[in-house]
KOLDRENFI-587760 format. One record per residue (C-alpha): x, y, z; residue number from 1. Coordinates in steps of 0.05 Angstrom, whole numbers, plus 5000, padded with zeros to 4 digits. Layout:
<sites>
    px    py    pz  seq
     X     Y     Z  NUM
...
</sites>
This chain:
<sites>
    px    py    pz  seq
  9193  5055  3949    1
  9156  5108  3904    2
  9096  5121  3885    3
  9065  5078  3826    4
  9084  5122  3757    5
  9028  5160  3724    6
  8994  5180  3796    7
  9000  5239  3831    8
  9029  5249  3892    9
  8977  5260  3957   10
  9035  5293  3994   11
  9034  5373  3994   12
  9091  5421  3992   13
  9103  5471  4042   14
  9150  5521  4057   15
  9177  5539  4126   16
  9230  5590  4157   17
  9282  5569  4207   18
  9253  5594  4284   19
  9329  5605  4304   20
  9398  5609  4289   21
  9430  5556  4335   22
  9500  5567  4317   23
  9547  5608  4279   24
  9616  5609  4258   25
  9665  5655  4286   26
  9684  5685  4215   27
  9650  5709  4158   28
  9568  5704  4171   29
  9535  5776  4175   30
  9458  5786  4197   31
  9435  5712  4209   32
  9379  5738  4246   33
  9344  5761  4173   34
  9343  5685  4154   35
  9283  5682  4208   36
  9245  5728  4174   37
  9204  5744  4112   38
  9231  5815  4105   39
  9284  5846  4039   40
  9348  5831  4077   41
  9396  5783  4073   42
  9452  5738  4110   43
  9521  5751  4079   44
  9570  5686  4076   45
  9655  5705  4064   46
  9697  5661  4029   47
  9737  5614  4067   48
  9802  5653  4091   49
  9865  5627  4132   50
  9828  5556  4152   51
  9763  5591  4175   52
  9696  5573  4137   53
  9637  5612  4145   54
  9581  5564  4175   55
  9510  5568  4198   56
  9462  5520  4238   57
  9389  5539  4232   58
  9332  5505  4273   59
  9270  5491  4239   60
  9227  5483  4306   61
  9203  5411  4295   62
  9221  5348  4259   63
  9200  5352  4180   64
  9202  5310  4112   65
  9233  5340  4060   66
  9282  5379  4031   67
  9322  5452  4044   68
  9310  5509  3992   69
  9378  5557  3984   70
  9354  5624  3959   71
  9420  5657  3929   72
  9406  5732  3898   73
  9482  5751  3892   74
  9543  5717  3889   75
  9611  5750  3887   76
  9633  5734  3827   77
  9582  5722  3784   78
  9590  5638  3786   79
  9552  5583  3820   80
  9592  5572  3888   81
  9602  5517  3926   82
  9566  5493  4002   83
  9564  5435  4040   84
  9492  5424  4063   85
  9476  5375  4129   86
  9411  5347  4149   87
  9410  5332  4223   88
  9343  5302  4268   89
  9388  5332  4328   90
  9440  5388  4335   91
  9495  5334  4342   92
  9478  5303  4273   93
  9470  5366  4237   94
  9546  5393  4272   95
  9567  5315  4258   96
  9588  5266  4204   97
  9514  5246  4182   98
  9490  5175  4175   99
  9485  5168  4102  100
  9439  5098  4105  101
  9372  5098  4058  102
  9379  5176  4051  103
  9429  5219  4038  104
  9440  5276  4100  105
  9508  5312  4072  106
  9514  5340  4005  107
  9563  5377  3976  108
  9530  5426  3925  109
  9533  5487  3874  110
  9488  5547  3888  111
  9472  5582  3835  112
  9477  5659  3820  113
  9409  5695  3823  114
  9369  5636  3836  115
  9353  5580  3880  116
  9367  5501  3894  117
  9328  5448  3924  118
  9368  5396  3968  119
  9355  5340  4001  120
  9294  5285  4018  121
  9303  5259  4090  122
  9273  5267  4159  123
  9309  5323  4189  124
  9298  5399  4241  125
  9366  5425  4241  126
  9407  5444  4168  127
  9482  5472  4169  128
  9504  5509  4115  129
  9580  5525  4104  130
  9608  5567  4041  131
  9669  5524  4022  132
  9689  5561  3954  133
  9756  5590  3959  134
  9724  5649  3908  135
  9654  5663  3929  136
  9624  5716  3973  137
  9547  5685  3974  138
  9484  5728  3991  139
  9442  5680  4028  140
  9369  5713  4023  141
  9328  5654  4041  142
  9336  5577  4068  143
  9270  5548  4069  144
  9247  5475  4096  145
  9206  5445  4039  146
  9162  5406  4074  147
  9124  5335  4036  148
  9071  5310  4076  149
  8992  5287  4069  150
  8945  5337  4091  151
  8903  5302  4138  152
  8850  5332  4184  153
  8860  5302  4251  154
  8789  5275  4266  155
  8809  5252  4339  156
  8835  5287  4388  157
  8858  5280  4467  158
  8857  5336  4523  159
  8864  5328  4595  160
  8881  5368  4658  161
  8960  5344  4654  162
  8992  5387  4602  163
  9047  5327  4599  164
  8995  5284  4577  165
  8971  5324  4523  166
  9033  5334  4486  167
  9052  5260  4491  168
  8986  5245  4454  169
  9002  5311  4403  170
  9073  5283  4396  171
  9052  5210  4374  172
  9001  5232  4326  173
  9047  5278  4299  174
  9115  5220  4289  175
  9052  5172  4255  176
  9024  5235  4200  177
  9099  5243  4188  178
  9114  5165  4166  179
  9052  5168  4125  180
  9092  5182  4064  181
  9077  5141  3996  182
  9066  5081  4043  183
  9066  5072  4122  184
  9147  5081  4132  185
  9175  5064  4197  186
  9216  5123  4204  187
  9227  5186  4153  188
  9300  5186  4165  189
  9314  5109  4160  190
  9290  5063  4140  191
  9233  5095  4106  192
  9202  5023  4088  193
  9129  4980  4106  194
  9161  4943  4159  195
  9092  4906  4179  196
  9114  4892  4258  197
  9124  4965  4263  198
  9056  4988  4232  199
  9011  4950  4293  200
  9019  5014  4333  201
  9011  5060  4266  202
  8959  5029  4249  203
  8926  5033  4320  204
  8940  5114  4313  205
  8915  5126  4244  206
  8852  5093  4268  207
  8846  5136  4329  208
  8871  5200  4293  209
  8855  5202  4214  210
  8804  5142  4209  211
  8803  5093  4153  212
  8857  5117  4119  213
  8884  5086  4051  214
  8948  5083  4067  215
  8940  5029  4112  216
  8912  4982  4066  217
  8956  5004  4006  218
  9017  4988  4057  219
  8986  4924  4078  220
  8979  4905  4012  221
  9046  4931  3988  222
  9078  4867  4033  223
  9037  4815  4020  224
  9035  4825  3941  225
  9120  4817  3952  226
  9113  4766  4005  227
  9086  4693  3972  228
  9082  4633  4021  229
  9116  4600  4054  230
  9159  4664  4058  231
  9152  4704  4123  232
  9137  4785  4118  233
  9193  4830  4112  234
  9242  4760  4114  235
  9218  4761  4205  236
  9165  4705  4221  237
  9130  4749  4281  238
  9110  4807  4224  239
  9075  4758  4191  240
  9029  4748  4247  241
  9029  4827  4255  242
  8996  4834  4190  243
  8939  4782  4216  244
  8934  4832  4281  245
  8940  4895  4238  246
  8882  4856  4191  247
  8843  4847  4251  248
  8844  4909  4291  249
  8828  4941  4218  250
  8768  4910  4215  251
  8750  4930  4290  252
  8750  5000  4278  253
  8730  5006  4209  254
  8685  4941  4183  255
  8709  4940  4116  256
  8681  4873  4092  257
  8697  4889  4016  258
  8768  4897  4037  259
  8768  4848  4086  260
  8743  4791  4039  261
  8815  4813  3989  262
  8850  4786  4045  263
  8810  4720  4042  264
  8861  4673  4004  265
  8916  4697  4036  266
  8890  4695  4105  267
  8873  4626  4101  268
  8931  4605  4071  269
  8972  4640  4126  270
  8944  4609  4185  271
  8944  4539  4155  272
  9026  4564  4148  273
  9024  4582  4218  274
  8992  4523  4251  275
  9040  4472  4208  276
  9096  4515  4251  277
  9060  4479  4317  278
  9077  4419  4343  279
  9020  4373  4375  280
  9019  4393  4445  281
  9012  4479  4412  282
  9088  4492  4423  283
  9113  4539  4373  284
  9171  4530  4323  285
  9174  4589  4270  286
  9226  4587  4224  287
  9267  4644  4185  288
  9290  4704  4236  289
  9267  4697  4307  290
  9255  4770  4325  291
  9199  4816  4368  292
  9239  4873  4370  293
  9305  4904  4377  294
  9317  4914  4456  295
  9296  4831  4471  296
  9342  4806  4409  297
  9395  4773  4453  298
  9349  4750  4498  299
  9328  4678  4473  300
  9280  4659  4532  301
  9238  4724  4514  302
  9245  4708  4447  303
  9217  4639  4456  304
  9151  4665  4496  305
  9143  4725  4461  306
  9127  4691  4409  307
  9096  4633  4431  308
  9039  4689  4452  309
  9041  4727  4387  310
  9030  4660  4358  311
  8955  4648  4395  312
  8944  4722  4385  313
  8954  4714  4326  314
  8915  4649  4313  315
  8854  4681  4347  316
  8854  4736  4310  317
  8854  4706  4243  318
  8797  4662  4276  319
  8754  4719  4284  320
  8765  4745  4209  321
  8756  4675  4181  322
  8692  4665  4216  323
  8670  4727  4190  324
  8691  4713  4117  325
  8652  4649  4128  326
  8712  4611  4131  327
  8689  4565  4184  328
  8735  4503  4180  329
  8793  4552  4173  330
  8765  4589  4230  331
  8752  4521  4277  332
  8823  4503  4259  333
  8853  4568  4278  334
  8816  4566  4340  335
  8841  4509  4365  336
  8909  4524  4347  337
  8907  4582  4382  338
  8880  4550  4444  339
  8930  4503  4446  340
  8985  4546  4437  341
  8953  4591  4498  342
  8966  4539  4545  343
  9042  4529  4531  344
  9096  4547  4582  345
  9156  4565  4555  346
  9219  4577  4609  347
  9202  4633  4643  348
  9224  4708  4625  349
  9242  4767  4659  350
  9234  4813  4601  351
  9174  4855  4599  352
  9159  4859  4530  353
  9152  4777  4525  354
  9111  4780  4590  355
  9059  4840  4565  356
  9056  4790  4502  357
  9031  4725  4558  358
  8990  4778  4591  359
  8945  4800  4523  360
  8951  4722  4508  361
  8913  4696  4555  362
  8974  4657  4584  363
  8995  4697  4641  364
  8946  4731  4691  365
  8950  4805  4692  366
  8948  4831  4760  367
  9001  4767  4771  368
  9056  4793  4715  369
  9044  4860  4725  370
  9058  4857  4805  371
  9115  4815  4796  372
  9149  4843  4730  373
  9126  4899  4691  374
  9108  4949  4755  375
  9170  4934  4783  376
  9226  4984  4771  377
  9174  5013  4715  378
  9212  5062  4680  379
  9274  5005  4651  380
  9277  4950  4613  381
  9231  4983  4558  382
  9219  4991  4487  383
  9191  5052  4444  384
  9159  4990  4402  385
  9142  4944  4453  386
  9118  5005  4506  387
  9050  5008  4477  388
  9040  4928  4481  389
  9065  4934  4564  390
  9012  4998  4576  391
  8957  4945  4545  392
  8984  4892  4584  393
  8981  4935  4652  394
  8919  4967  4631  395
  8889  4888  4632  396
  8913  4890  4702  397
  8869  4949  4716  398
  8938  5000  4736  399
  8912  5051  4700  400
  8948  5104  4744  401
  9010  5067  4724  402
  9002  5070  4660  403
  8994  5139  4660  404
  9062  5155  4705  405
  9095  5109  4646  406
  9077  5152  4599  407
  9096  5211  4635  408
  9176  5187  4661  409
  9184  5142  4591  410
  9158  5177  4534  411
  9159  5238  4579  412
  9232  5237  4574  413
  9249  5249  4505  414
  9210  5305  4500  415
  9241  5333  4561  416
  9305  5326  4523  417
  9278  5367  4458  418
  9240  5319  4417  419
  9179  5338  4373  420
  9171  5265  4354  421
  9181  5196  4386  422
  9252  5145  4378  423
  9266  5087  4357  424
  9298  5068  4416  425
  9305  5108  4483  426
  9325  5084  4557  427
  9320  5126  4620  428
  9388  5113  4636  429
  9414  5160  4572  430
  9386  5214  4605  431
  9437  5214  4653  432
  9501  5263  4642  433
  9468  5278  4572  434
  9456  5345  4544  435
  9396  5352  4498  436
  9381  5348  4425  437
  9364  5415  4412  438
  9429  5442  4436  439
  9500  5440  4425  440
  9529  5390  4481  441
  9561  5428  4536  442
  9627  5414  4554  443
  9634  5347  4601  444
  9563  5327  4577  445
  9544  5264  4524  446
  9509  5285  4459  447
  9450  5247  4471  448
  9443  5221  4404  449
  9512  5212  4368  450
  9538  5181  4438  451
  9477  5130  4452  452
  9435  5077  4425  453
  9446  5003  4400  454
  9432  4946  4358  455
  9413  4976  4281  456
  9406  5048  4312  457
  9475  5052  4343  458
  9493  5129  4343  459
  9473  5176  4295  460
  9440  5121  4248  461
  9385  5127  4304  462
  9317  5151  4278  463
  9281  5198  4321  464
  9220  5202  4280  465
  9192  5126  4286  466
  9125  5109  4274  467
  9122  5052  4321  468
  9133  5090  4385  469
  9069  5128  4381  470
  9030  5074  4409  471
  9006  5125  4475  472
  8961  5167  4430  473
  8917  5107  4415  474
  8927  5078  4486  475
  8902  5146  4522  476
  8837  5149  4466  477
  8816  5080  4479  478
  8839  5073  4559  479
  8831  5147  4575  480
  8775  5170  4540  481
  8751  5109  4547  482
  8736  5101  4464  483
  8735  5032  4422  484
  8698  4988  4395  485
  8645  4939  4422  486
  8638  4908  4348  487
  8665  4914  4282  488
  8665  4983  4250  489
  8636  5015  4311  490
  8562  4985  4308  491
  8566  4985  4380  492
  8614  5027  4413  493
  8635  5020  4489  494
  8649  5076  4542  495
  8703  5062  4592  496
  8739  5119  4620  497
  8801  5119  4667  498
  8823  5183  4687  499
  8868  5152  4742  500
  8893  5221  4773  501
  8872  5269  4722  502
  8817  5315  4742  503
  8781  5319  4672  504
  8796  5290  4600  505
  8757  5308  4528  506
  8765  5284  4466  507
  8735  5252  4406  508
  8741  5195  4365  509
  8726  5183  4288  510
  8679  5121  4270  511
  8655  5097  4202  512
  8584  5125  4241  513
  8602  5207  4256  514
  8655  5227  4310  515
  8649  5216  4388  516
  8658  5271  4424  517
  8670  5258  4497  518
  8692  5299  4560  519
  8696  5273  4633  520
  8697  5303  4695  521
  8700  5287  4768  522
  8654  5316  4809  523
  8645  5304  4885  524
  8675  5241  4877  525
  8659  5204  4816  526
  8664  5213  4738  527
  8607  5248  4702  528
  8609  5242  4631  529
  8577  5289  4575  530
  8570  5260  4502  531
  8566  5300  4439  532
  8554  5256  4377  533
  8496  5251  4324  534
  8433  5207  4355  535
  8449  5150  4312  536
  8525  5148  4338  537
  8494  5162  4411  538
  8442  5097  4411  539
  8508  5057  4394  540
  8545  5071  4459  541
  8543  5026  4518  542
  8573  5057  4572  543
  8620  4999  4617  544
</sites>
């Protein structure tokens, strides 16, 4: 995907200097330590000599978009030379054989003499650089990260008393303002593409974070202009009924009738596609690729219910819009449809994505499922997608203070293991015997990411910058600070606050009305809130 020819790019360029030299070779690197700074000197690379290349790993201090900059002022001879360049999200990948799907992480390259060269357009922190000319002796002044990304103000924000907390919210909105490239990408490093299941949770974090946003719409559109009926989003029948959700929950925050009522054919036209995939008594039977996500794939019985639930969701939602739209037989019909498929029982599942799905369906009760599946050995059986659909779920159930620990061991764990954005994929159990990403893997240890994952992200083909994991940044806004909306587009906006154990939380939320500015504190023993928002965004709250 690109951007449409003729327009200009919304991205910015920036430059940044490594924070640290990682690694070195044992031969021929001089003063790596000046490649951390803006001062006159300069790291010296030696030609390769008796087997031995000269090779540097440089840490850029967080995950980026973009491209490496090779500043060369002298080579010896006077003559381009030759250097292998490799992009890596971890230490492992960058000291590894890169995965070379939808971008390109290893290139083999001439520098040239008293000048500079741009390499490289991938999701990436750590570069290596080794001098492989058999002639060259290369002054190495500068390598900068060229950083492309939109710069967006980030209208909300989240503090609390639990430091943890704060940096998992930080964290998400950072991995979503990094996918916002020309459209919503999942991930920067692959698969850089609108996959419309995995923009829910963007979509829920742009909306917390940025506001209304084009991008959304421009990526919402972007699928359904390439996806006529009867053909299912992105080739997977569930991301079809995502984009109905993402439609919905669009409309929620933001109330944009004019862009609602583009959606109007369409819409309609979907759910009648949808409801001719019901039998009589509601059951579901989607055809094309039966899929939720990744970790329940194999797992037909979750499968079966999970979507039997995104179905009514679904249903409902489109319901609301049509009924808005004045699309009242569509609407009725939806309705109905989505009623009918609430009250189906499909064999029962143990997985706890397919059971948070029952839960915000209607079809399982909450405190029920969550005391007999999702509390229960909490911190397994997850997904980075799916996560943010089991904290609403529990959060239904009223276990806020669960939620909150989820966060906290999940979520909590890749960043305990050097990430600056959130996974694709991530289980507990990896953690064990693993060294982290940020590091060269000790001896007797397993390189967290070359030795781990599954499914499409086996190994280093895992993303660690994936938009759909950053579902707890919207979850501890709306749950937390207790932020959302009562109506479409914030007309009325409710107060709900959870602060579970957390002795204060502040924060503020962008509406189409002005932010809301919140903070909440317990004081001999009960929550007192203060409010700092224009009077016409004040008269619209109604505190829970």
């Amino acid at each position: 995907m690109a951007f449409p020819a003729g327009t200009p790019d919304p991205r910015v360029r920036s430059y940044h200097l490594p924070t640290r030299v990682v690694w070195t070779s044992e031969y021929g690197v001089s003063a790596p330590e000046h490649l951390l700074t803006d001062d006159a000197h300069a790291c010296l690379l030696q030609p390769p000599k008796g087997g031995k290349t000269a090779g540097i790993l440089l840490d850029f201090g967080r995950e980026l978009h973009g491209g490496v900059r090779l500043e060369t002022p002298m080579i010896t001879p006077k003559k381009p030379a030759l250097v292998h360049v490799r992009f890596g999200e971890s230490v492992g990948e960058a000291m590894g054989t890169p995965d070379q799907d939808h971008t390109i992480h290893e290139h083999t390259i001439l520098v040239p003499w008293m000048g500079h060269i741009e390499i490289g357009n991938t999701g990436f922190r750590f570069v290596r650089i080794d001098l492989i000319d058999p002639e060259a002796t290369v002054t190495l002044d500068k390598v900068k990260a060229v950083s492309l990304m939109r710069p967006l103000e980030y209208l909300g924000s989240f503090k609390c008393s639990d430091a943890r907390l704060n940096q998992i919210w930080e964290t998400g909105a950072y991995t979503v303002h990094l996918c916002m490239q020309d459209y919503v990408w999942d991930g920067i490093k692959r698969d850089r593409l609108v996959w419309i299941g995995d923009m829910h949770p963007e979509t829920m974090v742009i909306s917390t974070v940025f506001g209304e946003n084009p991008i959304v719409p421009a990526s919402l559109d972007y699928v359904r202009n390439r996806t006529p009926l009867p053909n299912w989003m992105n080739g997977i029948s569930s991301y079809s009924l995502w984009w109905i959700l993402c439609q919905r929950d669009w409309y929620r925050y933001h109330g944009n009738l004019a862009y609602l009522r583009e959606q109007r054919k369409y819409l309609v036209s979907l759910l009648e596609l949808v409801r001719k995939n019901l039998d009589d008594n509601g059951r579901e039977h989607l055809n094309g690729l039966r899929f939720l996500e990744w970790p329940t794939s194999r797992d037909n019985t979750a499968i079966d219910a999970g979507l039997q639930a995104l179905v009514s969701l679904a249903l409902r939602a489109g319901s609301e819009l049509c009924e808005i739209l004045g699309e009242k037989e569509a609407g009725a019909a939806a309705k109905a449809a989505a009623d009918r498929a609430a009250r189906v029982q499909r064999a029962p599942s143990e997985s706890k994505q397919a059971n948070a799905l029952l839960v915000l369906a209607g079809s399982a009760d909450a405190a029920e499922t969550n005391r007999r599946t999702l509390s229960r050995n909490p911190y397994s059986g997850l997904s980075t997608f799916y996560g943010y659909y089991i904290l609403e779920a529990r959060a239904r159930a009223g276990d806020y203070q669960g939620c909150l620990d989820l966060m906290r061991n999940y979520w909590g764990g890749m960043l305990d293991r050097g990430a600056t954005t959130f996974w694709e994929g991530f289980e507990r159990e990896w953690l064990e015997g693993s060294g982290r990403i940020d590091e060269l893997t000790p001896p007797g240890k397993k390189d967290l990411h070359a030795d781990y994952g599954d499914y499409c992200y086996v190994g280093l083909r895992h993303s660690l910058c994936h938009g759909w994991a950053s579902g707890p940044t919207a979850w501890l806004s709306q749950y937390v600070l207790g932020i959302s909306p009562e109506t479409p587009g914030f007309d009325r906006i409710r107060l709900d606050p959870h602060l579970g154990d957390l002795e204060w939380a502040e924060g503020s939320v962008p509406t189409p009305h002005g932010l809301v500015k919140v903070r909440h504190e317990k004081r001999n023993g009960r929550v007192e809130t203060e409010i700092d928002a224009k009077p016409d965004v004040k008269k619209r709250i109604k505190k829970a």
